[in-house]
N, C-alpha and C positions, 0 to 999 in steps of 0.2 A: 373565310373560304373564298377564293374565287371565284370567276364565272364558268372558268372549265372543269374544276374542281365541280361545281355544284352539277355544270351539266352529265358529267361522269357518272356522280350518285343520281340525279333523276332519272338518266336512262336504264343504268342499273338497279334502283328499285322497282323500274316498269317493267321486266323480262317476265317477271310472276305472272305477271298480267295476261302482257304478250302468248304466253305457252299458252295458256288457258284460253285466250280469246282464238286462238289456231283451233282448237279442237270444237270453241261454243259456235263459233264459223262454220265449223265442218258437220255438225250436228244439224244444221238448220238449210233448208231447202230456198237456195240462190238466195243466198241473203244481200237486201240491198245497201248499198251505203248510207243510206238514212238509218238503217239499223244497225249498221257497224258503228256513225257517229251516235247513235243513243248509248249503245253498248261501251263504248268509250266516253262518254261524259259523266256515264254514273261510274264506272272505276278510276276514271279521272281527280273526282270529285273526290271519292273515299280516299282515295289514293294520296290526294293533294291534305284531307285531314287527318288522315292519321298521325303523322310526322308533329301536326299539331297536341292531337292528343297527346303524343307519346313526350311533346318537348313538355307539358304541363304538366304530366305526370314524373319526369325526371328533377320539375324542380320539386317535388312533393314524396315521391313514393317511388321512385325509380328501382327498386330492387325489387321489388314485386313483378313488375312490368318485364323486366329482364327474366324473372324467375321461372314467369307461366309462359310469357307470350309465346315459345315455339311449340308449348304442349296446346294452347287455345289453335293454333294456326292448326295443328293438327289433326285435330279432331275434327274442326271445320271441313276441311281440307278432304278427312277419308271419310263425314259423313257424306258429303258432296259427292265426289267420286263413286264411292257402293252407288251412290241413287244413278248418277249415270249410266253405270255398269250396268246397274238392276233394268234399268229401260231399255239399256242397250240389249241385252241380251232376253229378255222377258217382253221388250217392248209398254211404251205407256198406255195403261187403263184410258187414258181420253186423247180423243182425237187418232185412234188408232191409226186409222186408213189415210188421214189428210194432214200433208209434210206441215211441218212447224215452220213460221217465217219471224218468230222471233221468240225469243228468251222472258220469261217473267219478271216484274222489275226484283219483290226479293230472291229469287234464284239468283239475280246479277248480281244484285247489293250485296248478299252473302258469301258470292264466289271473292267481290273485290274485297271485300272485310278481311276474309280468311286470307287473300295474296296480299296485303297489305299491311300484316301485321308485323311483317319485316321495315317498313318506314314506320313505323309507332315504335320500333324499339332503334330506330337510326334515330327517328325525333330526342327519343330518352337522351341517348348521345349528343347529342346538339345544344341539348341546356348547357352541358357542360363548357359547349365552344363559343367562341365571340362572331358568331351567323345570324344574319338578321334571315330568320325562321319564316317570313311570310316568304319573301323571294324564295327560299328552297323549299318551300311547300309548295308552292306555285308552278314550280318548276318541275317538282316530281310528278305534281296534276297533269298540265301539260304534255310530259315526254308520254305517262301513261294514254292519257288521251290519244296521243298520235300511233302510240307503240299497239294500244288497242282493237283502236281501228283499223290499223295495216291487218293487224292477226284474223281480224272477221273476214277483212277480205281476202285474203291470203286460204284462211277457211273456208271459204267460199268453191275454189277451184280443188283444195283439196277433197270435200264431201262428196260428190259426185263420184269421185274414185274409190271410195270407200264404202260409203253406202249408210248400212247402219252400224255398221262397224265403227262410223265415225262416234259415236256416244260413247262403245267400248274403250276406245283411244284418248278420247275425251277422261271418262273417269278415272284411267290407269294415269295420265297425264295428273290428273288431280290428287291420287293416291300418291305418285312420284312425287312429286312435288313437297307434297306433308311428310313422307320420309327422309329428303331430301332437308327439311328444314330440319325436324328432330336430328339427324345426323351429324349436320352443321351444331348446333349446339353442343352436342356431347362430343365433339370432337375437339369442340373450343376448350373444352374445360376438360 
């Protein structure tokens, strides 16, 4: 694979990300770039290994991987979302009254697990090809990292106009998303 080749797939496996970091941006009260770059190095991170997971598991079990991974993304994906929504619309049991200025590490880790379960099944695909796997796993770290961070900040100006609506858009964003992925499968096949 080439180098524009690979950059095409790293930015494009970052957009999951992306959407998601626009809403967890817009959820949180002026969030500063120090926690956009957190918020982007741990989806970064996951993001950059899954592609590994999924290249290990292709030389080993690749059908299983291909078989669940859109039904695992999903569930992630609308348990995530309902909890949004539920806050959003019910508001959260703690810290009622004082704005949130950043996201919990597993709330993050799990958002990027669940979006990044489409590079664990691109990795699957990879064993098959003659790609040296670190360089495109580093690459998809990377784009996410940067594609992350734009989306916090990006969140950032959009929360303010929205209010707490932004969680509501935030979890329909994450429901969309998991639909979004189920649909692409069945459609594939």
């Amino acid at each position: 694979m080439n180098i524009s080749a690979t950059l095409f797939l790293a930015f494009g496996m970052s957009m999951d990300a992306f959407a998601v970091s626009i809403s967890k941006g817009a959820a949180l009260y002026k969030p500063k770039f120090r926690e956009a770059l957190r918020t982007g190095l741990i989806f970064g991170a996951i993001e950059a290994s899954t592609p590994l997971v999924g290249w290990a598991m292709g030389m080993f079990a690749s059908q299983f991987v291909l078989n669940w991974n859109h039904w695992i993304a999903f569930f992630l994906l609308l348990l995530l979302g309902a909890r949004m929504l539920y806050e959003g619309l019910f508001g959260a049991p703690e810290d009622e009254n004082e704005p949130r200025h950043r996201h919990g590490f597993w709330l993050l880790a799990t958002t990027a697990i669940a979006t990044s379960l489409d590079a664990m099944a691109v990795g699957v695909g990879l064993a098959f090809l003659q790609v040296n796997i670190w360089w495109t796993a580093l690459a998809i770290g990377f784009a996410t990292l940067i594609m992350t961070t734009l989306g916090i900040m990006i969140g950032r100006f959009i929360g303010p106009l929205l209010g707490k609506r932004a969680e509501i858009l935030g979890g329909l964003v994450l429901i969309g998303i998991g639909v979004q992925i189920l649909y692409s499968h069945f459609m594939a096949h």
